[in-house]
C-alpha positions as CSV (number, residue, x, y, z in Angstrom):
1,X,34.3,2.5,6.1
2,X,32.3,3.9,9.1
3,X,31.6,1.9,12.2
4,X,28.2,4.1,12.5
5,X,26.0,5.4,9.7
6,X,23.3,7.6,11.1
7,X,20.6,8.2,8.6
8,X,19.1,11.7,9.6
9,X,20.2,15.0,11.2
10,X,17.2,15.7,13.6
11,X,17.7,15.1,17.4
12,X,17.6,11.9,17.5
13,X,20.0,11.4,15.1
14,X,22.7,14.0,16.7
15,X,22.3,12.3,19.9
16,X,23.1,9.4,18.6
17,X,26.5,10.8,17.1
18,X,27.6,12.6,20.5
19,X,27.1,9.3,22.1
20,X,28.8,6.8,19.3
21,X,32.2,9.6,19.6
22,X,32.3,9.6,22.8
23,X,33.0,6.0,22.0
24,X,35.3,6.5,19.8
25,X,33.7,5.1,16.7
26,X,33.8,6.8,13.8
27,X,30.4,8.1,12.9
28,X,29.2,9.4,10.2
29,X,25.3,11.6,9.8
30,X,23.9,11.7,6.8
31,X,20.9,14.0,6.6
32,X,19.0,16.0,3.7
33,X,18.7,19.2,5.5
34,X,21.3,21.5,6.8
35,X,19.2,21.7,9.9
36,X,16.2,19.6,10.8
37,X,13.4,21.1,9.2
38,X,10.6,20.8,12.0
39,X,12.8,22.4,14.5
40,X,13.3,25.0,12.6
41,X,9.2,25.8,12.1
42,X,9.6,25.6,16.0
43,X,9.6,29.6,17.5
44,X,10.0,28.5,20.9
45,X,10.5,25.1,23.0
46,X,9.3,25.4,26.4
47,X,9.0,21.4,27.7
48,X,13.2,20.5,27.0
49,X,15.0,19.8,30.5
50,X,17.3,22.4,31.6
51,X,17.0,24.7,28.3
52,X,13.4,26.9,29.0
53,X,12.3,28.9,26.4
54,X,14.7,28.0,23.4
55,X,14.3,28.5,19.7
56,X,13.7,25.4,17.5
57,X,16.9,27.2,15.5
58,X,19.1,27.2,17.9
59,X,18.9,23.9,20.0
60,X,18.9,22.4,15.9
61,X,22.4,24.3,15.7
62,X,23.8,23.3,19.6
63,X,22.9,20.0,18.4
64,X,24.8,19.7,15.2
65,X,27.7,21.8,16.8
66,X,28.0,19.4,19.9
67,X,28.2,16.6,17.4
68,X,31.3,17.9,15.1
69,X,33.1,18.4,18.0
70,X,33.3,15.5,19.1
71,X,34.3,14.2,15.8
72,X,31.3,13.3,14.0
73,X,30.8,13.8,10.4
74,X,28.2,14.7,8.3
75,X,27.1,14.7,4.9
76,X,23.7,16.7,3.3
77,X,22.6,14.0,1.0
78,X,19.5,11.9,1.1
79,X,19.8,8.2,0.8
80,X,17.9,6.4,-1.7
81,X,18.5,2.8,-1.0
82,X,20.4,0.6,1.9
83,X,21.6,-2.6,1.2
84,X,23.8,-5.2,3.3
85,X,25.9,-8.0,2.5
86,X,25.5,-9.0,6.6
87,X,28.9,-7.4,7.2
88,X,28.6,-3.9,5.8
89,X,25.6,-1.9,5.1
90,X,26.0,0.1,2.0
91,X,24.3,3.4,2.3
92,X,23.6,4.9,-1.9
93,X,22.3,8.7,-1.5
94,X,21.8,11.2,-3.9
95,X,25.2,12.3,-4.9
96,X,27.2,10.0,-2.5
97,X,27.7,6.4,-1.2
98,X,28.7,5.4,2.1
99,X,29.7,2.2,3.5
100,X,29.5,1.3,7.4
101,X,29.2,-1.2,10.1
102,X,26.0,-0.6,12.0
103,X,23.0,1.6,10.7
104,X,20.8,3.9,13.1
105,X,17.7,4.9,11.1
106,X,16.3,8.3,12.7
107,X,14.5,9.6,9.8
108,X,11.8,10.9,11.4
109,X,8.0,10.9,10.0
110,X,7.7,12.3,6.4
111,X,5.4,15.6,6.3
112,X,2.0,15.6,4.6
113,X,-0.1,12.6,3.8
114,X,0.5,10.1,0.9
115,X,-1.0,11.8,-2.1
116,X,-3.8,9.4,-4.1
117,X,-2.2,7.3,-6.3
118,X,1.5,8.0,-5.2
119,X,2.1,4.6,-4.7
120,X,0.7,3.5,-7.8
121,X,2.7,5.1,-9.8
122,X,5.9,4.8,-8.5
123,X,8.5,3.8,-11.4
124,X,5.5,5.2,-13.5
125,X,6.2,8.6,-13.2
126,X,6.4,10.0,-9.5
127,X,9.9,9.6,-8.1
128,X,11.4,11.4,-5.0
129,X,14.5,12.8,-6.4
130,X,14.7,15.2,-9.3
131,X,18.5,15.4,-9.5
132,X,18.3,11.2,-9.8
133,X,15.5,11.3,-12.4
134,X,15.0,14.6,-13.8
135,X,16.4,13.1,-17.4
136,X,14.3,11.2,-17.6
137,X,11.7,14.0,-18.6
138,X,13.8,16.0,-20.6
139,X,11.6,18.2,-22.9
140,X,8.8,17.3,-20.6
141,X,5.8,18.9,-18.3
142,X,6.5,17.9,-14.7
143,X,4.8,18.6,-11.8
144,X,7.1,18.8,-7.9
145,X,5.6,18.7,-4.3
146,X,7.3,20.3,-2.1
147,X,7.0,20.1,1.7
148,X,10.6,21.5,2.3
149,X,12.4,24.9,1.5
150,X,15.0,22.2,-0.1
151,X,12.2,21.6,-3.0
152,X,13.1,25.1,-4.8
153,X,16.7,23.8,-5.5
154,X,15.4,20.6,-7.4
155,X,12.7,22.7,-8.9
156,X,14.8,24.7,-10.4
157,X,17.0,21.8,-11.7
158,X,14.1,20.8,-13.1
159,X,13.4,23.9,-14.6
160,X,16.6,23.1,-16.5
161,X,15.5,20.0,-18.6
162,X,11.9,20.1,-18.4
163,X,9.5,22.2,-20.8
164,X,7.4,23.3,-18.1
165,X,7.7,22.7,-14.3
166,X,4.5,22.8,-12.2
167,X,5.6,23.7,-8.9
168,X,3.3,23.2,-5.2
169,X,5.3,24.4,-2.4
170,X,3.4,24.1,1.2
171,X,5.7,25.9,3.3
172,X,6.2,29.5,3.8
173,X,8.2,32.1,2.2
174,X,9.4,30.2,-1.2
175,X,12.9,32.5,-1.9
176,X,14.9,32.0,-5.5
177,X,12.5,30.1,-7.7
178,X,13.6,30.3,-11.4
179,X,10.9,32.7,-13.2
180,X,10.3,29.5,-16.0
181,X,8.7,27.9,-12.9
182,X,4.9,28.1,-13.1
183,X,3.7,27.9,-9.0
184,X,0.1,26.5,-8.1
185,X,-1.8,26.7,-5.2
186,X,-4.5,24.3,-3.5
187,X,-4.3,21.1,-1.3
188,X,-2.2,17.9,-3.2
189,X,-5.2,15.6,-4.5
190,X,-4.5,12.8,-6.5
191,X,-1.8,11.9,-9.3
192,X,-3.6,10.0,-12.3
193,X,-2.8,8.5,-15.5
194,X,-3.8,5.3,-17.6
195,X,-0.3,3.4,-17.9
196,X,1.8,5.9,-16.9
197,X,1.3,9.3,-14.9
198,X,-0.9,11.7,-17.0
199,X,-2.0,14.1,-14.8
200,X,-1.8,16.0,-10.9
201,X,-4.4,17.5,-9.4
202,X,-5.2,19.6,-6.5
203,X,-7.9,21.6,-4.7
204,X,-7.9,24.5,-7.1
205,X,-6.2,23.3,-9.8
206,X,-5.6,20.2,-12.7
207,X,-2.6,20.1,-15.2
208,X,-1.4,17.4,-17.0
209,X,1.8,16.4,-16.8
210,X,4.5,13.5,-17.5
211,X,5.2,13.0,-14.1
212,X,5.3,14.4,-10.4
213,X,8.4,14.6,-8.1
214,X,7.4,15.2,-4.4
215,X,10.1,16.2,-1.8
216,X,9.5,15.7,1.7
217,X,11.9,15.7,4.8
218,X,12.8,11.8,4.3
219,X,12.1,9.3,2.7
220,X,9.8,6.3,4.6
221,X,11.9,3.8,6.1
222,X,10.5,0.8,4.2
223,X,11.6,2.4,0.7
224,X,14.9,2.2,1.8
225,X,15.5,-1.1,3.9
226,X,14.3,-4.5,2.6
227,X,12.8,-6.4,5.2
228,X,12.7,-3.8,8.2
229,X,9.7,-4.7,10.4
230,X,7.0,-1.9,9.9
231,X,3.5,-1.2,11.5
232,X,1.3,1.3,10.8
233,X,4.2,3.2,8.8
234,X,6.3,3.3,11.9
235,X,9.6,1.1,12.7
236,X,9.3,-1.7,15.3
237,X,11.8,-1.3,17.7
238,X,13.0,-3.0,21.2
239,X,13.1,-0.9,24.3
240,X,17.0,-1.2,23.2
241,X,16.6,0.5,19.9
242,X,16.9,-2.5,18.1
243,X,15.4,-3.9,14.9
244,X,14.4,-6.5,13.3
245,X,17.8,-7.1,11.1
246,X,21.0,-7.8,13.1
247,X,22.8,-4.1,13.2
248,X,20.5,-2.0,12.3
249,X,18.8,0.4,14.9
250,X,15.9,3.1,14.8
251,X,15.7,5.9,17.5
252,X,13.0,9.3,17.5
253,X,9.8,10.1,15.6
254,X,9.8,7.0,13.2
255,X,9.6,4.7,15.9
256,X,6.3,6.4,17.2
257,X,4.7,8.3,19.7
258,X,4.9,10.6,21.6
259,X,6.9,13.1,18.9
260,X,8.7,14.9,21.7
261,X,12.5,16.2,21.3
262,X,13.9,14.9,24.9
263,X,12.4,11.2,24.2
264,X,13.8,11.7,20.6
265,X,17.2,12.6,21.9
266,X,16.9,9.2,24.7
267,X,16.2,7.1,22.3
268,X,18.9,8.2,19.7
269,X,21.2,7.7,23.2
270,X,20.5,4.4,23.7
271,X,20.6,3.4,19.9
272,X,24.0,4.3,20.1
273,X,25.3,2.5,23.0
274,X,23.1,-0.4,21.3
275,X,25.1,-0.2,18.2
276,X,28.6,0.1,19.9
277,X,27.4,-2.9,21.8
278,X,27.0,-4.4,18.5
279,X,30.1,-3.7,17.5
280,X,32.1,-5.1,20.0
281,X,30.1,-8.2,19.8
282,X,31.4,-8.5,16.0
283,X,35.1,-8.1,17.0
284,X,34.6,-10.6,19.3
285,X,33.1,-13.0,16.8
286,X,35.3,-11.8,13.7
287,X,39.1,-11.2,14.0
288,X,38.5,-10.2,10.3
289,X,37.0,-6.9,11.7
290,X,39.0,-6.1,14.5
């Protein structure tokens, strides 16, 4: 059981686990990527206080290291679903499933646009994790999105089961694909289908398939949290960090604008101290949790 669950490894998220240990509560980060993704595309940051001219790489890896330091763990997994029983939030990722106190949502903004008729077909064919569902299409043609280098791993698992995988990559320098793979090219256009998916099309391109899997840096925060307050795809939050639901709190790029790393890491700051307040309160009110 952790007092902290952070859902995301970017800035905001790391700031938010240097702050809940110096605390002393046990904090745990779960994020998909080794390293946040977008500061990694980032050659050079010029506008973070006090550290002029640094790579995206390595303030990404200062970050992480000041974190572990100070105690905090992490986990490379993507959660799939949150669910709360009001006392404890139960976190179910890929391979793992994590239990905790308080919840601090810095997942970021998902890259690329939501493709036509990704919605639609959720449940119908289109799912976000090809190690959850991949199975499911044994024996059949699949199409997969990717957005991030961590795409090529589930392609190739899907490579595995499938009879033919489709694979769209929009970032640079795809390493390790498995030769069965068949790679297109063109802009991500529309999935269709009549009851079920049936086809994926892009810019230069049209295959039919059983079904697409699209991997992106998270997924959005109302596909994981009943209930959280959402506008215009972004979390509501109070100038405190917090939510609508009682213990759960959202810092960095999913809260809004501007996407800057120093408000990022304020706000993942503050959603800390938020959430240790919270937890004190719950001691207070609950000998049961002391």
């Amino acid at each position: 059981m952790y007092d902290i669950a952070i859902v995301g490894g970017g800035p905001a998220g790391l700031a938010a686990a240097i702050n809940s240990r110096r605390r002393n509560k046990k904090t745990l980060v779960i994020g998909k990527e080794e390293y946040s993704f977008k500061l990694l595309q980032t050659h050079q940051i010029d506008n973070y206080p006090g550290l002029p001219e640094i790579g995206g790489k390595d303030l990404a890896q200062k970050l992480k290291e000041h974190a572990l330091a100070g105690g905090a763990e992490f986990c490379k997994d993507e959660v799939q679903t949150i669910s709360s029983d009001e006392t404890v939030f139960t976190l179910v990722g890929r391979e793992n499933m994590f239990q905790a106190k308080t919840l601090i949502l810095a997942v970021g903004v998902a890259l690329g646009n939501e493709i036509k008729g990704e919605t639609e077909w959720i449940g119908k064919g289109v799912s976000y994790c090809a190690t959850c569902d991949g199975m499911f299409f044994k024996g059949k043609k699949v199409a997969l999105v990717g957005y991030i280098p961590e795409a090529v791993a589930e392609a190739n698992f899907l490579a595995e089961v499938c009879a033919e995988v489709y694979f769209l990559p929009l970032f640079k320098n795809v390493e390790n694909l498995n030769p069965r793979i068949k790679a297109i090219s063109g802009k991500p256009l529309e999935i269709g289908g009549d009851s079920r998916v049936e086809l994926f099309r892009t810019s230069k391109t049209e295959v039919k398939v059983d079904g697409v899997f699209i991997e992106r840096s998270g997924r959005p925060a109302d596909q994981l949290l009943a209930d959280l307050q959402i506008e215009d795809g972004l979390i509501v939050t109070g100038p405190d960090q917090t939510t609508n639901l009682p213990g759960v709190f959202a810092a960095g790029d999913c809260t809004g604008r501007p996407w800057q790393i120093a408000r990022a890491v304020g706000q993942g700051q503050v959603a800390a101290l938020s959430a240790v307040h919270y937890l004190e309160n719950l001691k207070e009110l609950s000998p049961l949790l002391r």
